[in-house]
Backbone as CSV, one residue per row, in Angstrom:
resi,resn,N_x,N_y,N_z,CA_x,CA_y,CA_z,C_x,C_y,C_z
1,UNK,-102.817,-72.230,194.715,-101.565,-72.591,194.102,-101.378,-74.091,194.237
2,UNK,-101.023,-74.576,193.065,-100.671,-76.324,192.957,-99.130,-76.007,193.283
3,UNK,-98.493,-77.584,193.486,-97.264,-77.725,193.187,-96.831,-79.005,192.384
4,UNK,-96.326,-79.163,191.747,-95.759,-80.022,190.652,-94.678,-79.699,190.228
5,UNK,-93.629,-80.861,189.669,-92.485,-80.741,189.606,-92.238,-80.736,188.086
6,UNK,-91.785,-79.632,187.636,-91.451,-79.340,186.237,-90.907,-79.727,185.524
7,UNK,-91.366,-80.437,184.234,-90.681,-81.353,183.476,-89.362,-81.479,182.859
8,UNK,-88.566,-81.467,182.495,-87.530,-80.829,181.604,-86.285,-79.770,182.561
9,UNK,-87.008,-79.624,183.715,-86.149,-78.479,184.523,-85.581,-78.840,185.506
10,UNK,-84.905,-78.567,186.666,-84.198,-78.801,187.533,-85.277,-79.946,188.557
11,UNK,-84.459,-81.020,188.816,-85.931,-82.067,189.958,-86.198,-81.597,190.697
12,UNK,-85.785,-80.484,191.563,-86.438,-79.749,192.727,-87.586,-78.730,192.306
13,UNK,-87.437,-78.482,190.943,-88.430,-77.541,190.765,-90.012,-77.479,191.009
14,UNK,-90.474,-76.666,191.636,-91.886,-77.177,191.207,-92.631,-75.769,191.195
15,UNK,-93.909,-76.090,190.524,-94.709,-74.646,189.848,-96.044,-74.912,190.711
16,UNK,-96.450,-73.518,191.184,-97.409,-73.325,192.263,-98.581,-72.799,191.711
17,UNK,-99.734,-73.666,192.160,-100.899,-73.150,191.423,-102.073,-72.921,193.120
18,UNK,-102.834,-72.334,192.881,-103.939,-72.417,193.588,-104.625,-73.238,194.244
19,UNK,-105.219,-73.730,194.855,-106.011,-74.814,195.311,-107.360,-74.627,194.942
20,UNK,-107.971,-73.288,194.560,-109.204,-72.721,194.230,-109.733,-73.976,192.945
21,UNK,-108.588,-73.929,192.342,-108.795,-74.837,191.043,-109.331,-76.371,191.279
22,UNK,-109.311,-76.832,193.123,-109.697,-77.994,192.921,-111.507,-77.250,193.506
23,UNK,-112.516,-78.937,193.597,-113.627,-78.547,193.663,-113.561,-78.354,195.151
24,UNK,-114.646,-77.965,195.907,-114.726,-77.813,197.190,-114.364,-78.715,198.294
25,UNK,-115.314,-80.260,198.001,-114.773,-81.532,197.827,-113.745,-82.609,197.863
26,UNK,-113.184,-81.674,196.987,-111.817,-82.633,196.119,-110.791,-82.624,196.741
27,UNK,-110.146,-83.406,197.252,-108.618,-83.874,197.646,-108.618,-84.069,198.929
28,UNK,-107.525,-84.185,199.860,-107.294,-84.522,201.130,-106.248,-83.105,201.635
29,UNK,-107.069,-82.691,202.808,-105.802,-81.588,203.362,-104.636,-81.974,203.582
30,UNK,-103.287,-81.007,203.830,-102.539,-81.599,204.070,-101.474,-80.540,204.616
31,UNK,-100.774,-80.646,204.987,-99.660,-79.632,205.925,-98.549,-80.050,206.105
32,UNK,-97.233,-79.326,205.280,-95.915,-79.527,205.030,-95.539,-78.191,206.047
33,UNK,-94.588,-79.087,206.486,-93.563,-78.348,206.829,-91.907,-79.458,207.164
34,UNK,-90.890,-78.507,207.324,-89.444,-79.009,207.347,-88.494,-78.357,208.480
35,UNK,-89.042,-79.033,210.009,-88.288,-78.109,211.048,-86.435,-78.664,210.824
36,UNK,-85.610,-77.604,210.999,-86.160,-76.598,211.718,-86.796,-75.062,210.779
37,UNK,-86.870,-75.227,209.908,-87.736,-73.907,208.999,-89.057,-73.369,209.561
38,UNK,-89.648,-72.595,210.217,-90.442,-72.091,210.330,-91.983,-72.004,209.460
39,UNK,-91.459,-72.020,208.064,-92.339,-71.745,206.894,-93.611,-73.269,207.394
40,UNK,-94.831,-73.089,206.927,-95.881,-74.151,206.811,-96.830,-73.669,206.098
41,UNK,-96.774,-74.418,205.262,-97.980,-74.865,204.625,-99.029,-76.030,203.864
42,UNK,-100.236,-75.137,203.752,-101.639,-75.881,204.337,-102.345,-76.197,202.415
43,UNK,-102.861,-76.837,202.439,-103.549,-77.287,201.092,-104.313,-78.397,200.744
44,UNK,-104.920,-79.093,199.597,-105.353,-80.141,199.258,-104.960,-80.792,197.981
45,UNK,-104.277,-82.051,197.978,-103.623,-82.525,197.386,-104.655,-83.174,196.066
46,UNK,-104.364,-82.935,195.436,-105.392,-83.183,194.360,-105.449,-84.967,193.868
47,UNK,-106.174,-85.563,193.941,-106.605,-87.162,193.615,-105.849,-87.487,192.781
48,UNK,-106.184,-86.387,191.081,-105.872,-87.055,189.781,-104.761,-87.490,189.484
49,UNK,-103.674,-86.501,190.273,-102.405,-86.655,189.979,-101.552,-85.961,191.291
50,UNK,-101.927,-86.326,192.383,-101.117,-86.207,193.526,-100.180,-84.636,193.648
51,UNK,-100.607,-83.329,193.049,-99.986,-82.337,192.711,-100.947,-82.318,194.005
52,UNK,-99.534,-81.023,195.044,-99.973,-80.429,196.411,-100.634,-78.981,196.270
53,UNK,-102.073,-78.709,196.205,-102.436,-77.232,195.923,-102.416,-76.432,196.980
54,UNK,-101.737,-75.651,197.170,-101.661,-74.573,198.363,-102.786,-73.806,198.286
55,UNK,-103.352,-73.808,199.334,-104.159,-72.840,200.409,-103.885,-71.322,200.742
56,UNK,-102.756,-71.787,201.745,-102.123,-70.902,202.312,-100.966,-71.020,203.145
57,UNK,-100.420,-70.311,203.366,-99.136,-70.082,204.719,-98.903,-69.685,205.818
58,UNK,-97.985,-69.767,206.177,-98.150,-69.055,207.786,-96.469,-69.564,208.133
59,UNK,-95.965,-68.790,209.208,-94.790,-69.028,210.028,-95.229,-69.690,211.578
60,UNK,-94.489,-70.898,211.543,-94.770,-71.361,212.829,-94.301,-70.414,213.785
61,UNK,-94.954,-70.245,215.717,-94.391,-69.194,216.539,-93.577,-70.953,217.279
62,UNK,-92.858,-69.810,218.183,-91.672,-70.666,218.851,-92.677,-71.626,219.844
63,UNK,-93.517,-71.034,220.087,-94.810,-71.420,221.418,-95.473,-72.525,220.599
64,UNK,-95.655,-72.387,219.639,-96.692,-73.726,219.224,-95.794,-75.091,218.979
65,UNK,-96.180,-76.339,219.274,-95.485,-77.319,218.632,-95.850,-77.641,217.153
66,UNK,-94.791,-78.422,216.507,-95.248,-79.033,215.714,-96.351,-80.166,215.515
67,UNK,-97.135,-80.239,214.573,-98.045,-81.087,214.628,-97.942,-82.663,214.610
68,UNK,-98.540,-83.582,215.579,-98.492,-84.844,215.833,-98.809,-85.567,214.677
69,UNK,-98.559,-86.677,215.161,-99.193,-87.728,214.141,-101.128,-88.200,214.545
70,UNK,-101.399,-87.334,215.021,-102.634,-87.029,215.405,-103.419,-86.287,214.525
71,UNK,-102.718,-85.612,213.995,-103.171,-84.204,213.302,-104.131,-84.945,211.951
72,UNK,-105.232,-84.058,212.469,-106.728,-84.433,211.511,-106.505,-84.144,209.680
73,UNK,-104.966,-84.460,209.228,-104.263,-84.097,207.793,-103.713,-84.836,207.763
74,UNK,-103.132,-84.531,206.032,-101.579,-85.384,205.592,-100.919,-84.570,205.829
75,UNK,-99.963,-85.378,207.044,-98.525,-84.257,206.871,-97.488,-84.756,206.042
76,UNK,-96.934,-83.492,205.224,-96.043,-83.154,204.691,-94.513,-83.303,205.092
77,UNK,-93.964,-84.311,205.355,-92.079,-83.985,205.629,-91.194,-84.502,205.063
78,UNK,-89.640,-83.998,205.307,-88.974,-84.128,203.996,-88.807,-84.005,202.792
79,UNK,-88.499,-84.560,201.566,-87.673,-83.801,200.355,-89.022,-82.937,199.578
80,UNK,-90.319,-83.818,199.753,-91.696,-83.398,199.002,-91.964,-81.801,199.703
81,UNK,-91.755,-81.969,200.873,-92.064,-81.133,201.622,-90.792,-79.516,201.541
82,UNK,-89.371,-79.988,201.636,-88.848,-78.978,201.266,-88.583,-78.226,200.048
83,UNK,-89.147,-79.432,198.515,-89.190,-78.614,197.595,-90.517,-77.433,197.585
84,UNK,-91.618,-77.888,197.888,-93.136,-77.186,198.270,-92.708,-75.476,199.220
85,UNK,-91.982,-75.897,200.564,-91.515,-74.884,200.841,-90.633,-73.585,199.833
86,UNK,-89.387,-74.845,199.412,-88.682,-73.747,198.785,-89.514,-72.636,197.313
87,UNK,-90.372,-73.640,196.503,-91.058,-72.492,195.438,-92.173,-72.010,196.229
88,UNK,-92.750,-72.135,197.403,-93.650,-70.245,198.306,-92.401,-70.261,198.661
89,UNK,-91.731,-70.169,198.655,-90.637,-68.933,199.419,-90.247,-67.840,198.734
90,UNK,-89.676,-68.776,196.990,-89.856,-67.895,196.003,-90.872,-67.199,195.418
91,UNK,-92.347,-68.046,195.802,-93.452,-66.968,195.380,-93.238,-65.572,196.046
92,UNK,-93.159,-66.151,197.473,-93.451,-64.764,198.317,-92.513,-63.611,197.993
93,UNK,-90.992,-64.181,197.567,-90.149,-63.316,197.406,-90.341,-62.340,195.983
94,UNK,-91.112,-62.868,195.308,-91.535,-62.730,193.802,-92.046,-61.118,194.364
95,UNK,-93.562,-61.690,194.908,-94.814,-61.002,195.211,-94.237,-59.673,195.985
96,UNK,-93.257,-59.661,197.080,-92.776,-58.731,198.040,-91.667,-57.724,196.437
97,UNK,-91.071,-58.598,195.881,-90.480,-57.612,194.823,-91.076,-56.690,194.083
98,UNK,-92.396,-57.812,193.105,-93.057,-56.819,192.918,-93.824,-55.493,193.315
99,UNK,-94.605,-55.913,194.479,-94.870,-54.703,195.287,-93.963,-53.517,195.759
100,UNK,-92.730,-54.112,195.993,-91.711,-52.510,195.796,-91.741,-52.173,194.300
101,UNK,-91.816,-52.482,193.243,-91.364,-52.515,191.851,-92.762,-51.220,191.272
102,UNK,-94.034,-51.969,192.469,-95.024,-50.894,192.321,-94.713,-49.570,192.440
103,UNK,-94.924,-50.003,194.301,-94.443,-48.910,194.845,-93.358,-47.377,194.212
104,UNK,-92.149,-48.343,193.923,-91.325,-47.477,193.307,-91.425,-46.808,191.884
105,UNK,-92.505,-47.254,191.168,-92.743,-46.477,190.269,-94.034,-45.288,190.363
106,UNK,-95.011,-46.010,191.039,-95.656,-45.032,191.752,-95.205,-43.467,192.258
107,UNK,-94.069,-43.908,193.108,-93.217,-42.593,193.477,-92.817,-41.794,192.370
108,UNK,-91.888,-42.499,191.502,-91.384,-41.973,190.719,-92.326,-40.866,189.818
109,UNK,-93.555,-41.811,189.330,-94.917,-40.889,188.636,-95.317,-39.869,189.509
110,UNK,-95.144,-40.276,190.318,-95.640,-38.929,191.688,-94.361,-37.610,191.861
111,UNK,-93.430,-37.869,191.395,-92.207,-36.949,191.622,-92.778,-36.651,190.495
112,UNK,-92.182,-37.088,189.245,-92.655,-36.684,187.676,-93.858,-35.346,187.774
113,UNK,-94.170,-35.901,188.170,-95.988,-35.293,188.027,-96.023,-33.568,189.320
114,UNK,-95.025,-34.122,190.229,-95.021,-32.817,191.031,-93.807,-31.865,190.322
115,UNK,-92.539,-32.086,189.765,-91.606,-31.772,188.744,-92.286,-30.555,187.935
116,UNK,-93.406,-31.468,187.081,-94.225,-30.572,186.254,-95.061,-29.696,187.096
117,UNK,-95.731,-29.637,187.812,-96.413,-29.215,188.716,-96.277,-27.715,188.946
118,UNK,-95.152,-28.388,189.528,-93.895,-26.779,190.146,-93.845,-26.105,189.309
119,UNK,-92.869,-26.550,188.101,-92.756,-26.151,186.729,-93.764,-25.160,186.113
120,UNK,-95.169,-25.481,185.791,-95.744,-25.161,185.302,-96.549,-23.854,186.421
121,UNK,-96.199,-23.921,187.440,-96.592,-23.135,188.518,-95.522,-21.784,188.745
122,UNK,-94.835,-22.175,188.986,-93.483,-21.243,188.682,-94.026,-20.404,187.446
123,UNK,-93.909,-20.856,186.113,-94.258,-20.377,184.897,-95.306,-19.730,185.021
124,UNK,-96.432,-19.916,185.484,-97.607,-18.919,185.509,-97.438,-17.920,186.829
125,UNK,-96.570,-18.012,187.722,-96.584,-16.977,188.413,-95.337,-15.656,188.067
126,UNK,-94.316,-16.046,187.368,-93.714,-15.234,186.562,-94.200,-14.760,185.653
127,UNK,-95.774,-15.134,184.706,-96.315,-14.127,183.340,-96.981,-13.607,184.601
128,UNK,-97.505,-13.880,185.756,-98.543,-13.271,186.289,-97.504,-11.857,186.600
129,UNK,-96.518,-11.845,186.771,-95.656,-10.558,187.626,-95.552,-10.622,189.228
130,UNK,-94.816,-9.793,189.312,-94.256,-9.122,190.839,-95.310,-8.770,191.554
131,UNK,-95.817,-7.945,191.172,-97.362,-7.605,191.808,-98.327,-8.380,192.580
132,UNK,-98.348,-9.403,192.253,-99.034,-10.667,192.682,-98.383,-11.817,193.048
133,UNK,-97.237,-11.459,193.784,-96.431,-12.671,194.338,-96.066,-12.210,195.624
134,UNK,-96.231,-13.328,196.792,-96.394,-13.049,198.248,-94.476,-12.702,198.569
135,UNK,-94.114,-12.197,199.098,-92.633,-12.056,199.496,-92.359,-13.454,200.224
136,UNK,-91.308,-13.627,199.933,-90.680,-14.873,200.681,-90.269,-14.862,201.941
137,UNK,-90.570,-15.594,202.588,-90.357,-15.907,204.480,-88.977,-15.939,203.971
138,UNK,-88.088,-15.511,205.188,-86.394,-15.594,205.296,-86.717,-16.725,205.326
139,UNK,-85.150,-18.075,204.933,-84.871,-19.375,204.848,-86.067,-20.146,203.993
140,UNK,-86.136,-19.569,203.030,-87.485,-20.406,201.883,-87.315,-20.440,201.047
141,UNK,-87.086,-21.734,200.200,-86.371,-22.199,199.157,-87.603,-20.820,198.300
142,UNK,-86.632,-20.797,197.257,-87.016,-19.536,196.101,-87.027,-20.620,194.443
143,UNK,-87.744,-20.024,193.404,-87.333,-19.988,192.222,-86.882,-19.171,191.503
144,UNK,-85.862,-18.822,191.122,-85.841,-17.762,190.118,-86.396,-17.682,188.863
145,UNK,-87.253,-16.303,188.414,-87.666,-16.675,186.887,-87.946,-15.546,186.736
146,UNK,-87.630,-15.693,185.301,-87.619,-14.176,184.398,-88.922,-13.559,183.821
147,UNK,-89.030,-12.767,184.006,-90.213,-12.098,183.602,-90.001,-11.133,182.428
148,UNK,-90.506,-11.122,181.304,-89.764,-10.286,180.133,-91.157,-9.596,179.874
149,UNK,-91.114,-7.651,180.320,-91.495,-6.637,180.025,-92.449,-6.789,178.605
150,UNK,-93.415,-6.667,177.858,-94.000,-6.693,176.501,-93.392,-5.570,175.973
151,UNK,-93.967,-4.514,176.777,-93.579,-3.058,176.873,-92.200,-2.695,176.270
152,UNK,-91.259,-2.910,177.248,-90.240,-2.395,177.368,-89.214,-3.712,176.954
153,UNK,-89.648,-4.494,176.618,-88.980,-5.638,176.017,-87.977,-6.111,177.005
154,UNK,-87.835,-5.705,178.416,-86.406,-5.550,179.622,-86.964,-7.344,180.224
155,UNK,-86.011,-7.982,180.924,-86.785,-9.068,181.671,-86.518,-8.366,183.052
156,UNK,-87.433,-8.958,184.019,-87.016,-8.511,185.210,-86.675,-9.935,186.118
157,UNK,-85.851,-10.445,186.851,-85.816,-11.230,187.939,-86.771,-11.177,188.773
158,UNK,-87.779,-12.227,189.178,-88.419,-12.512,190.119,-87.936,-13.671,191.060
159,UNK,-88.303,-13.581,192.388,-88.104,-14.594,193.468,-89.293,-15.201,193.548
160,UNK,-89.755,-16.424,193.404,-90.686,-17.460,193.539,-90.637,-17.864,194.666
161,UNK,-91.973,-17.706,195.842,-91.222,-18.546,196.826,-92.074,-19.912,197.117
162,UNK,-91.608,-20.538,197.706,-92.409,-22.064,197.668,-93.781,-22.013,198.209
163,UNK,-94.149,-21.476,198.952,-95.654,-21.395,199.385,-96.849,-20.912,198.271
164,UNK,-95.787,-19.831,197.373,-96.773,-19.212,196.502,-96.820,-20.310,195.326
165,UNK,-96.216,-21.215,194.852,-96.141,-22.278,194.087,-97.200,-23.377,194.623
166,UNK,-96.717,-24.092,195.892,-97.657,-24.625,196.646,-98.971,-24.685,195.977
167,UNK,-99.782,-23.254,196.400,-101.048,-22.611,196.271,-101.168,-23.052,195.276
168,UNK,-100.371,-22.937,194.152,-101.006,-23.264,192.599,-100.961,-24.936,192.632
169,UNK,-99.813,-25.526,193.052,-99.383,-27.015,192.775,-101.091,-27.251,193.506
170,UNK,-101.009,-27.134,194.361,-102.243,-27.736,195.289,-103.659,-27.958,194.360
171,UNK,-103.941,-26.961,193.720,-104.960,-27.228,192.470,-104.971,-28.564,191.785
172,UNK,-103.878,-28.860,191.500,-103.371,-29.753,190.042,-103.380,-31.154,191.225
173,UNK,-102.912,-31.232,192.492,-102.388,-32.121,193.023,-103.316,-31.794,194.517
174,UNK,-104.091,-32.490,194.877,-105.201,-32.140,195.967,-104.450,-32.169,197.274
175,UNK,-103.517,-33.520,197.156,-103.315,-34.242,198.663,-101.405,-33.270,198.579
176,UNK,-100.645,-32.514,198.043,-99.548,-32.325,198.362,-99.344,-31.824,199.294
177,UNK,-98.534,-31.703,200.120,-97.956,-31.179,200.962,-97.056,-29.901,200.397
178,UNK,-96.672,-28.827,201.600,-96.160,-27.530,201.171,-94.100,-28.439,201.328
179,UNK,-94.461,-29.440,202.298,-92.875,-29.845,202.490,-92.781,-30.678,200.951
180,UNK,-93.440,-31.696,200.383,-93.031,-31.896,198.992,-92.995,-31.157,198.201
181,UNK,-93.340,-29.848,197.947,-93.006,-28.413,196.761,-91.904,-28.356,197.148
182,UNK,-91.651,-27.856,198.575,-90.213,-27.286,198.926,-88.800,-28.397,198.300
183,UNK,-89.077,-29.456,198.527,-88.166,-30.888,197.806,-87.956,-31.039,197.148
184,UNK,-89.086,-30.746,196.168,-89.168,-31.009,194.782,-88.263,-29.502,194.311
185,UNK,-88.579,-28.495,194.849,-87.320,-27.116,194.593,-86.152,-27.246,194.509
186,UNK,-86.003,-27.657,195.926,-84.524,-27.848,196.082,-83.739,-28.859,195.128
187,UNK,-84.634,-30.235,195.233,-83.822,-31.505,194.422,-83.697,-31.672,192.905
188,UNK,-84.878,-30.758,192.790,-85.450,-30.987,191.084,-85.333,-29.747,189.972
189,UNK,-84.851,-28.895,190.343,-85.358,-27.563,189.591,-84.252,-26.630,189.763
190,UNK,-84.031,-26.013,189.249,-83.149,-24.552,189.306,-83.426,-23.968,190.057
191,UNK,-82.931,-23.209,191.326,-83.571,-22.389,192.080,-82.487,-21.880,192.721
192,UNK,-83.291,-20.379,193.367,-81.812,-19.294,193.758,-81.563,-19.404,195.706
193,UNK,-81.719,-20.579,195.685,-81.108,-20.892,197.040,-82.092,-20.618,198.228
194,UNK,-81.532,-20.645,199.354,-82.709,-19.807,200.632,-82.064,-18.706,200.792
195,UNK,-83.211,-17.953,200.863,-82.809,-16.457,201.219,-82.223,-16.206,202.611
196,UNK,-81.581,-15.426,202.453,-80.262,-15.078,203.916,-81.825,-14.031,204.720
C-alpha cells in the first residue's frame, strides 16, 4: 500500500497502495508513528515522488519504547505521519467490515440452504408415511405434515420429529449438526411444538 494525498479531496486525505509495487531495491524504509497512538507503521518511501508505501503494521506494546533517533530508518512524525496512520486505520476498518459482511452472508446462505433442507426432508418423509418414521423422544421439536391417502383420498396428520429429518438433512449437508435441524424447526418452519 502507497500513501498519497488525493487531489481534489479533503488535504488530509490520502490513498494506500502497496509497497510490493516498488522494486526490491527501491526507496528508503521508514516508520511512522504519532504517540500517544499506538498504531505504527513500516514501509518504503518511493524516490519518484516521495509517496509512503506501506509494508505493514503493528500496535506498539506498553513495554517497548519508541524508536530513537538511532533507528536504522526514516522516521515518520507528525501531520505526514498522522494522516498515513489515519487512512490504515480506515483500511483496517474497511477490511474487518468486510469480513463480517462475508461472514454474515455466508450464514445467511447456510440458514437458506438448511431452511430448504428441512423442508424438503420433512416433505419426503410425509410421502414416505407413518410406517417409516421413528416416534419422537418426549420434548422434541416435531413437524407437522399431512399425508393425503391415494386410496382413500383422507389426509392423515403426521409428527416429524427432528432426528428423523436430521438423517435425511445430513445427506444434502455433510457437516450439520442434529442441534442446527432442531433451530432451524423451531425458528424457521411451521411446527407442532415439543411434545408434552
Amino acid at each position: 500500500m502507497s500513501a498519497r494525498k488525493d487531489k481534489g479531496t479533503r488535504e488530509d486525505s490520502m490513498t494506500l497502495r502497496s509497497s510490493s509495487e516498488l522494486a526490491d531495491d527501491e526507496g528508503r524504509v521508514f516508520l511512522a508513528y504519532a504517540p500517544p497512538r499506538t498504531l505504527m507503521v513500516m514501509g518504503r518511501r518511493d524516490p519518484r515522488n516521495g509517496d509512503l508505501c506501506v509494508s505493514r503494521y503493528a500496535w506498539k506494546l506498553p513495554e517497548v519504547p519508541w524508536p530513537g533517533p538511532d533507528a536504522p530508518c526514516e522516521r515518520i512524525t507528525g501531520p505526514e505521519a498522522e494522516r498515513l496512520l489515519d487512512s490504515v486505520e480506515r483500511w483496517i476498518a474497511s477490511q474487518q467490515n468486510s469480513r463480517r459482511e462475508r461472514a454474515k452472508m455466508t450464514q445467511q446462505s447456510r440458514r437458506q440452504l438448511l431452511m430448504k433442507a428441512v423442508r424438503d426432508a420433512a416433505i419426503e418423509l410425509a410421502r414416505r408415511g407413518g410406517q417409516y418414521l421413528p416416534a419422537p423422544m418426549p420434548d422434541e421439536p416435531v413437524i407437522m405434515a399431512s399425508r393425503i391417502e391415494s386410496a382413500t383420498d383422507k389426509s392423515e396428520m403426521l409428527a416429524i420429529s427432528a432426528l428423523a429429518i436430521f438423517d435425511l438433512v445430513r445427506l444434502t449437508i455433510p457437516n450439520v449438526t442434529p442441534d442446527e435441524v432442531q433451530d432451524t424447526i423451531m425458528q424457521s418452519l411451521p411446527y407442532g411444538g415439543q411434545r408434552q
